[in-house]
C-alpha positions in Angstrom: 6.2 -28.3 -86.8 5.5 -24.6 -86.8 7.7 -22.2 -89.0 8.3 -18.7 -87.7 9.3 -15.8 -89.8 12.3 -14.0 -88.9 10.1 -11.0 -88.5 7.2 -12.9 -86.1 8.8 -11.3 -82.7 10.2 -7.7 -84.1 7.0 -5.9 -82.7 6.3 -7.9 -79.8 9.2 -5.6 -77.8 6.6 -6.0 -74.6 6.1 -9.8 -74.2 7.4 -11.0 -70.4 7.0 -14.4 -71.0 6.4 -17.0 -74.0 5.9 -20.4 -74.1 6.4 -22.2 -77.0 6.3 -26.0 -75.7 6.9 -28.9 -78.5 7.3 -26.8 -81.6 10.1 -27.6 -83.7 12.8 -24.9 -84.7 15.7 -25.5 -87.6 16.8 -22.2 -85.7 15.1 -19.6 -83.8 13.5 -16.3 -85.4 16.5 -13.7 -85.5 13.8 -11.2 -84.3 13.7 -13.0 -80.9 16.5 -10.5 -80.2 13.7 -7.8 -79.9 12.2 -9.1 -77.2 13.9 -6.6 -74.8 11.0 -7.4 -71.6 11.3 -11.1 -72.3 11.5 -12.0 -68.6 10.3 -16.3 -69.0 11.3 -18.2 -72.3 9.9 -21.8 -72.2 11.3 -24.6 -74.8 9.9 -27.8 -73.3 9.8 -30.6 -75.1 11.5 -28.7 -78.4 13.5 -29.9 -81.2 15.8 -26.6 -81.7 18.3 -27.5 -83.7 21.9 -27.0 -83.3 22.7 -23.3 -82.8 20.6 -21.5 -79.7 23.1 -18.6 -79.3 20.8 -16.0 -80.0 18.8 -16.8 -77.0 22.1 -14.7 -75.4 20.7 -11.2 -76.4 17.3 -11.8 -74.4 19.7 -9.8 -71.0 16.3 -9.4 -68.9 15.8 -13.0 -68.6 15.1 -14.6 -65.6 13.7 -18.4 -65.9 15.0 -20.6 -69.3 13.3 -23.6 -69.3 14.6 -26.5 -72.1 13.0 -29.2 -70.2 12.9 -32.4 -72.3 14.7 -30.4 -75.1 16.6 -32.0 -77.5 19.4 -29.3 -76.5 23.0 -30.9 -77.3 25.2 -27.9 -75.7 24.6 -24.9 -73.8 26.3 -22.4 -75.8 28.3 -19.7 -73.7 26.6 -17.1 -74.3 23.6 -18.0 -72.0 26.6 -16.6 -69.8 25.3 -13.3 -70.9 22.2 -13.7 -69.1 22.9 -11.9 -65.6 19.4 -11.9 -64.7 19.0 -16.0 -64.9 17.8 -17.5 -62.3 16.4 -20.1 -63.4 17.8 -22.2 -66.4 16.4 -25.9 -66.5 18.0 -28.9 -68.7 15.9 -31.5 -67.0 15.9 -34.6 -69.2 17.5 -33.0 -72.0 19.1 -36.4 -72.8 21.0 -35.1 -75.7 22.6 -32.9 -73.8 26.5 -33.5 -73.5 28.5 -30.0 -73.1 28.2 -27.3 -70.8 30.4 -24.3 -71.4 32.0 -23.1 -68.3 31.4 -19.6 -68.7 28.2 -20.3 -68.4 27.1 -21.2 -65.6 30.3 -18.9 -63.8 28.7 -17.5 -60.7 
Protein backbone atom coordinates (compact mmCIF):
# COMPACT_ATOMS: atom_id res chain seq x y z
CA UNK A 1 0.00 0.00 0.00
CA UNK A 2 1.24 3.27 -1.34
CA UNK A 3 -0.20 6.65 -0.03
CA UNK A 4 -0.36 9.57 -2.52
CA UNK A 5 -0.67 13.14 -1.42
CA UNK A 6 -3.45 15.09 -2.87
CA UNK A 7 -0.84 17.26 -4.31
CA UNK A 8 1.48 14.18 -5.98
CA UNK A 9 -0.13 14.84 -9.72
CA UNK A 10 -0.75 18.85 -9.60
CA UNK A 11 2.55 19.46 -11.63
CA UNK A 12 2.56 16.55 -13.68
CA UNK A 13 -0.07 18.50 -16.30
CA UNK A 14 2.01 16.52 -19.26
CA UNK A 15 1.84 12.87 -18.36
CA UNK A 16 0.04 10.75 -21.36
CA UNK A 17 -0.07 7.66 -19.61
CA UNK A 18 0.35 6.17 -15.96
CA UNK A 19 0.26 2.97 -14.75
CA UNK A 20 -0.24 2.39 -11.33
CA UNK A 21 -0.84 -1.57 -11.27
CA UNK A 22 -1.61 -3.16 -7.58
CA UNK A 23 -1.40 -0.11 -5.43
CA UNK A 24 -4.09 0.37 -3.09
CA UNK A 25 -6.17 3.69 -2.92
CA UNK A 26 -8.83 4.67 0.11
CA UNK A 27 -9.54 7.27 -2.76
CA UNK A 28 -7.58 8.71 -5.58
CA UNK A 29 -5.36 11.98 -5.27
CA UNK A 30 -7.81 14.99 -5.97
CA UNK A 31 -4.85 16.45 -8.06
CA UNK A 32 -5.41 13.59 -10.61
CA UNK A 33 -7.83 16.20 -12.07
CA UNK A 34 -4.67 18.02 -13.37
CA UNK A 35 -3.68 15.63 -15.45
CA UNK A 36 -5.22 17.46 -18.52
CA UNK A 37 -2.83 15.13 -21.42
CA UNK A 38 -3.63 12.02 -19.46
CA UNK A 39 -4.41 9.94 -22.61
CA UNK A 40 -3.88 5.93 -20.74
CA UNK A 41 -4.85 5.43 -16.96
CA UNK A 42 -4.10 1.87 -15.82
CA UNK A 43 -5.64 0.39 -12.36
CA UNK A 44 -5.01 -3.38 -12.71
CA UNK A 45 -5.10 -5.30 -10.03
CA UNK A 46 -6.10 -2.15 -7.60
CA UNK A 47 -8.00 -1.99 -4.46
CA UNK A 48 -9.70 1.72 -5.08
CA UNK A 49 -12.05 2.03 -2.76
CA UNK A 50 -15.54 3.06 -3.21
CA UNK A 51 -15.80 6.46 -4.89
CA UNK A 52 -13.69 6.67 -8.55
CA UNK A 53 -15.73 9.69 -9.83
CA UNK A 54 -13.02 11.92 -10.15
CA UNK A 55 -11.47 9.77 -12.70
CA UNK A 56 -14.51 11.78 -14.86
CA UNK A 57 -12.46 15.06 -15.20
CA UNK A 58 -9.43 13.22 -17.02
CA UNK A 59 -11.82 14.39 -20.73
CA UNK A 60 -8.65 13.35 -23.02
CA UNK A 61 -8.70 9.90 -22.05
CA UNK A 62 -8.61 7.26 -24.30
CA UNK A 63 -7.90 3.63 -22.76
CA UNK A 64 -9.16 2.97 -18.75
CA UNK A 65 -7.99 -0.16 -17.82
CA UNK A 66 -9.47 -1.61 -14.16
CA UNK A 67 -8.51 -5.09 -15.00
CA UNK A 68 -8.74 -7.39 -11.94
CA UNK A 69 -9.86 -4.23 -9.93
CA UNK A 70 -11.80 -4.53 -7.08
CA UNK A 71 -14.15 -1.84 -8.84
CA UNK A 72 -17.94 -2.35 -7.38
CA UNK A 73 -19.71 0.30 -9.88
CA UNK A 74 -18.88 2.35 -12.72
CA UNK A 75 -19.92 5.63 -11.65
CA UNK A 76 -21.59 7.77 -14.41
CA UNK A 77 -19.46 10.05 -14.81
CA UNK A 78 -16.87 7.83 -16.83
CA UNK A 79 -19.80 9.00 -19.25
CA UNK A 80 -17.92 12.20 -19.45
CA UNK A 81 -15.09 10.55 -21.10
CA UNK A 82 -15.83 11.28 -24.93
CA UNK A 83 -12.47 10.26 -25.99
CA UNK A 84 -12.73 6.50 -24.36
CA UNK A 85 -12.10 4.01 -26.27
CA UNK A 86 -11.06 1.69 -24.38
CA UNK A 87 -12.50 1.02 -20.84
CA UNK A 88 -11.66 -2.60 -19.47
CA UNK A 89 -13.50 -4.33 -16.38
CA UNK A 90 -12.11 -7.69 -17.06
CA UNK A 91 -12.35 -9.87 -14.00
CA UNK A 92 -13.44 -7.14 -11.86
CA UNK A 93 -15.46 -9.70 -9.79
CA UNK A 94 -16.80 -7.17 -7.52
CA UNK A 95 -18.25 -5.46 -9.95
CA UNK A 96 -22.12 -5.32 -9.87
CA UNK A 97 -23.63 -1.87 -11.46
CA UNK A 98 -23.05 -0.20 -14.50
CA UNK A 99 -24.66 3.21 -14.91
CA UNK A 100 -26.39 3.57 -18.20
CA UNK A 101 -25.11 6.85 -19.02
CA UNK A 102 -22.13 5.41 -19.17
CA UNK A 103 -21.53 3.42 -21.55
CA UNK A 104 -24.46 5.59 -23.92
CA UNK A 105 -22.93 5.51 -27.41
Amino acid sequence: SLTLSDEFFREATNLKVIDLTYMQFSSLPSSICHLTSLNTLCLDHCKLGDDITIIGGLRTLEILSLLRSDIRIVPEEIGQLVKLKLLDVSWCTKLKTFHPECCQV
